[in-house]
N, C-alpha and C positions, 0 to 999 in steps of 0.2 A: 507347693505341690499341686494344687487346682490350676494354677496359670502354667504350668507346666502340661500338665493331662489335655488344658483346652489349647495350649500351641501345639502339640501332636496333633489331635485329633482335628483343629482348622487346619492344620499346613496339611494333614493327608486329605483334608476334602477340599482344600484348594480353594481355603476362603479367605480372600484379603484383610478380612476382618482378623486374623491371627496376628495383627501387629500389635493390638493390644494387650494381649498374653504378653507378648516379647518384648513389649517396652517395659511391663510390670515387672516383669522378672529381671532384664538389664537395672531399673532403679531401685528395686531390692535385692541385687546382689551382695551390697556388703550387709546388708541385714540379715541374708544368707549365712552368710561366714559367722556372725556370732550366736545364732541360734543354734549351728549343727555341727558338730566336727566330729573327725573319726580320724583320733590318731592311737600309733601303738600304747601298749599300756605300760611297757618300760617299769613295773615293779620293781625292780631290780638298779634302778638307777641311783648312784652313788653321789650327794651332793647335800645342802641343807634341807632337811624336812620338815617344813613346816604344815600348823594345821589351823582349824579355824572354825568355832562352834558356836550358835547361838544356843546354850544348852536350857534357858528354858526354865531357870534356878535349880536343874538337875531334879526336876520334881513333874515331868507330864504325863508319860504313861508307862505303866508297869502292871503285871502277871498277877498281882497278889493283891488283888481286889480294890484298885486305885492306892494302895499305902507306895511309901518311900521304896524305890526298886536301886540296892547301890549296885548293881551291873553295870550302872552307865561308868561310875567311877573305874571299875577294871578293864571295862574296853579304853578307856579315855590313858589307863595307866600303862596298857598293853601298846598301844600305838606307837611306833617308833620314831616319832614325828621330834625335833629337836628342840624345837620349838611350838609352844597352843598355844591361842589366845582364846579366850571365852567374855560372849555376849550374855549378857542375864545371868553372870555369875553369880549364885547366892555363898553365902559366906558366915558358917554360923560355930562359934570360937564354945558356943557352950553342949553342944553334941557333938560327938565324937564319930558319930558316921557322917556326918553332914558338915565338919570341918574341910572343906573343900582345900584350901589352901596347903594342908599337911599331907591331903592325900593326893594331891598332885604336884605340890613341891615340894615338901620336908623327905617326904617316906620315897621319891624317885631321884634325888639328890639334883631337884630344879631350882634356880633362881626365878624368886617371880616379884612381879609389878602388878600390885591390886590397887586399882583406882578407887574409893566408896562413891556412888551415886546416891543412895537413900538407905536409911538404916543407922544402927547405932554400928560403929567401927568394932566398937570393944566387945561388941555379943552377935548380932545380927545383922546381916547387911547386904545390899544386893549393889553390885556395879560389873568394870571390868575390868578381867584381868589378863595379863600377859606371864607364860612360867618359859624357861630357858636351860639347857641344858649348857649354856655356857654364859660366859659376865654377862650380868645388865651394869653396864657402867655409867649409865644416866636415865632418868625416866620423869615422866609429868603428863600431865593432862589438857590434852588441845582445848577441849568444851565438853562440858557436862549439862544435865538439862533432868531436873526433879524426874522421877522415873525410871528407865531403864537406858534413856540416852545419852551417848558421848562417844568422844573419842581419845583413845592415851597414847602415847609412845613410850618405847624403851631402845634407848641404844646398847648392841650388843656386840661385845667382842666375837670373832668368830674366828680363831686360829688368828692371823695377823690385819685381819681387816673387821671395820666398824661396818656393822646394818642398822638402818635403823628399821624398827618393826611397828607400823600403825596397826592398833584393832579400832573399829571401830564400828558405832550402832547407830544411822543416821533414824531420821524420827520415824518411827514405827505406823504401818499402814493404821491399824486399830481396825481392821475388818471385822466384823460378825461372819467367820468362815460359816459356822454352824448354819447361818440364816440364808446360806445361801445353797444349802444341798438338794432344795429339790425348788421346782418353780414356784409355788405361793411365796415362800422366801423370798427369792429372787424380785419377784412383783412388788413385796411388800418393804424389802432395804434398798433397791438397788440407788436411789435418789439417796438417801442416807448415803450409801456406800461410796456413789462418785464424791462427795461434799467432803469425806473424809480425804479420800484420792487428793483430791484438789487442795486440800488444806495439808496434807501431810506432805506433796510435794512443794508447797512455798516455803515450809520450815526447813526440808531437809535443802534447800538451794541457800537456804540463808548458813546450814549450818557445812553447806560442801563451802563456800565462800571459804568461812574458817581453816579449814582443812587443807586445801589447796593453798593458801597463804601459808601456814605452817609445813607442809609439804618443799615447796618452793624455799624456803630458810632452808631446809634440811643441808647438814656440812656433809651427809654421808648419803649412799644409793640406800633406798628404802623398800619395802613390803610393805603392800597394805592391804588388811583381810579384813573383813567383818561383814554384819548383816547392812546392807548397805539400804535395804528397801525399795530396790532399784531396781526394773528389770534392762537386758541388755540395750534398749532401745529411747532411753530417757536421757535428759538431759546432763544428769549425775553422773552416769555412764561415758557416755560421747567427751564429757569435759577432763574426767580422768585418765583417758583414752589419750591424750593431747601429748600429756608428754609420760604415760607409762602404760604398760605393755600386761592387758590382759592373760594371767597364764591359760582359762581354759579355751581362748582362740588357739594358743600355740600349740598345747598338747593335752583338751579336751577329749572326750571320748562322750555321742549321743546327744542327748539337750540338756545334760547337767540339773536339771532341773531340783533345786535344792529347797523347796516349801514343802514339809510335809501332811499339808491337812485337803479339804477339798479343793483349793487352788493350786492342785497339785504342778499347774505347768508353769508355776514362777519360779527362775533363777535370782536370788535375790540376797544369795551368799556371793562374795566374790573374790579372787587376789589378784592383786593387783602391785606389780613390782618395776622397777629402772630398768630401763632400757640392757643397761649391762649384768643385770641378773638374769640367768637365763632358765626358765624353766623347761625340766628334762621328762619331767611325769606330775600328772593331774588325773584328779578321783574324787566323784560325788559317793560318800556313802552310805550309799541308798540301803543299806541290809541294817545301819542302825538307827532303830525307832523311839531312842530316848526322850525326844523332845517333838517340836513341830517344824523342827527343821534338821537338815542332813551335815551332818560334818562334812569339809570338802579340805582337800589334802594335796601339796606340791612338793617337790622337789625342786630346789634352785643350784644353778653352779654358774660359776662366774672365772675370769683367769685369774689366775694364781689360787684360786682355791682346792686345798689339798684335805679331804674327805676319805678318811678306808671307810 
C-alpha cells in the first residue's frame, strides 16, 4: 500500500525516481494475492464442509472469572462443518464436561480419529484429533513430537469417493505474545524472540519433509488443515503451494488473519487441498474468542460429488 501511494504521487510529480515503487510492487505481486483477497461469501454453498481449530485444550478464555467456559463446545457442536479437525485437543475420559470426544463425536453421531500426543489415553490427555460425519475407513499418524505436535490422517468415505483428511500442528512459534505488548517488552525479548523464530522454523522444515513425503504416497486427493505456524510468505507455505491449492487464495475474503493475541496479523491457520477439490466458500472466524486462535472454515466440491 506505501509503494503504491509513493508511485502515485512520483508519477503525478513527474519523478523518474517512481520506478522503484513500480518494480516493488510488480515483484510483490504474487505476495499480493496471498495476503488479500475479496471474494464473495457464498454461505450458502452446497459441498463438503470442512473445518479446523487449534482450540487451545478448549481451556483459554471464558466470562466467568478465568474457570472452564463449555460454550466453546456448543458453538464447535452448532457448526455445520462435516468434517473438524482439532489442534491442542485435550481429552479428558474422567469429566464429563471436558470429555471432548463424546461431545463432539458420540452425542453429534461423528466418527472421529484421536491421535494421543502426551498424557495418559485412559483419563487425560492432549493430541489430535479428526471427527467425520461420514466413514473414517483408515487412519494413523504421519509424526508426533512430545508436546502439542504432529500430524495424523484419516481416510474418509464421502458418498462414492475416498478423501483423505491431514490435520496437522507443525512446531509451535513459543513466543512470549505477552512480552511483546508494549516497547520495554519488545526491547527486552526481541533477541529471545528471533532465536525462537529461527529454531522453530528448522524443526517445523524437517518436520514439512515428513509431511510432504506422506502427502505424495497418498492413493486418494487430500485436505490439509491445521496450525501450520507458517505465515503465507515462508518456505512451508511456498513448498505446499507446489502441488496443492490454497482455499483462502481462491475464495478468501480480507487478511484472514487467524492469531488471536497481540500478533494479531498472523495467518497461521491454513487448508490446503488437490488440485481437483475445489473450494466454493472460505471463513476466518473472527467472532469466536475461545482460544488464541480463530477457527477457519471451507467448503469443497469436486465432480461427481452429489451434496443436498
Amino acid at each position: 500500500m506505501i509503494n503504491l501511494f509513493l508511485l502515485i504521487i512520483l508519477t503525478l510529480s513527474w519523478k523518474r525516481i517512481a520506478f522503484l515503487p513500480l518494480l516493488a510492487l510488480i515483484i510483490g505481486y504474487k505476495f499480493a494475492l496471498i495476503t488479500f483477497q475479496w471474494h464473495d461469501k457464498n454461505e450458502n454453498a452446497k459441498g463438503l464442509k470442512v473445518l479446523t481449530y487449534n482450540a487451545h485444550n478448549f481451556f483459554y478464555k471464558s466470562n466467568n472469572e478465568g474457570k472452564f467456559d463449555p460454550n466453546v463446545y456448543t458453538w464447535l457442536q452448532d457448526h455445520p462443518a462435516d468434517i473438524k479437525v482439532f489442534q491442542e485437543f485435550y481429552q479428558d475420559f474422567t469429566t464429563t464436561s471436558r470429555n471432548s470426544i463424546k461431545l463432539l463425536g458420540e452425542d453429534m453421531g461423528f466418527e472421529s480419529s484421536y491421535q494421543v500426543i502426551e498424557g495418559n489415553p485412559q483419563k487425560r490427555s492432549l493430541g489430535l484429533a479428526i471427527f467425520s460425519k461420514y466413514s473414517i475407513i483408515q487412519e494413523g499418524k504421519v509424526f508426533d513430537k512430545n508436546g502439542t505436535n504432529g500430524a495424523i490422517f484419516a481416510d474418509i468415505l464421502v458418498n462414492q469417493d475416498t478423501i483423505r483428511i491431514y490435520n496437522a500442528h507443525l512446531e509451535s512459534m513459543r513466543i512470549d505474545s505477552e512480552g511483546l505488548e508494549n516497547i520495554e517488552g519488545v526491547k527486552e525479548n526481541y533477541r529471545q524472540t528471533l532465536g525462537k523464530l529461527h529454531r522453530g522454523s528448522l524443526e517445523r522444515s524437517k518436520q514439512l519433509s515428513l509431511l510432504v513425503e506422506h502427502i505424495q504416497n497418498s492413493p486418494h486427493p487430500i485436505i490439509l488443515m491445521g496450525d501450520l505456524n507458517e505465515v503465507p510468505y515462508s518456505y512451508t507455505y511456498f513448498k505446499l503451494s507446489e502441488n496443492l491449492e490454497n482455499a483462502f487464495e481462491l475464495m478468501g475474503r480480507g487478511f484472514g488473519f487467524t492469531y488471536n493475541r497481540i500478533l494479531i496479523f498472523l495467518r497461521i491457520d491454513h487448508i490446503f487441498a488437490s488440485p481437483q477439490l475445489k473450494p466454493i466458500q472460505f471463513k476466518t472466524h473472527r467472532e469466536v474468542d475461545y482460544s488464541d486462535h480463530y477457527p477457519v472454515s471451507a467448503t469443497f466440491t469436486w465432480e461427481g460429488l452429489n451434496i443436498e
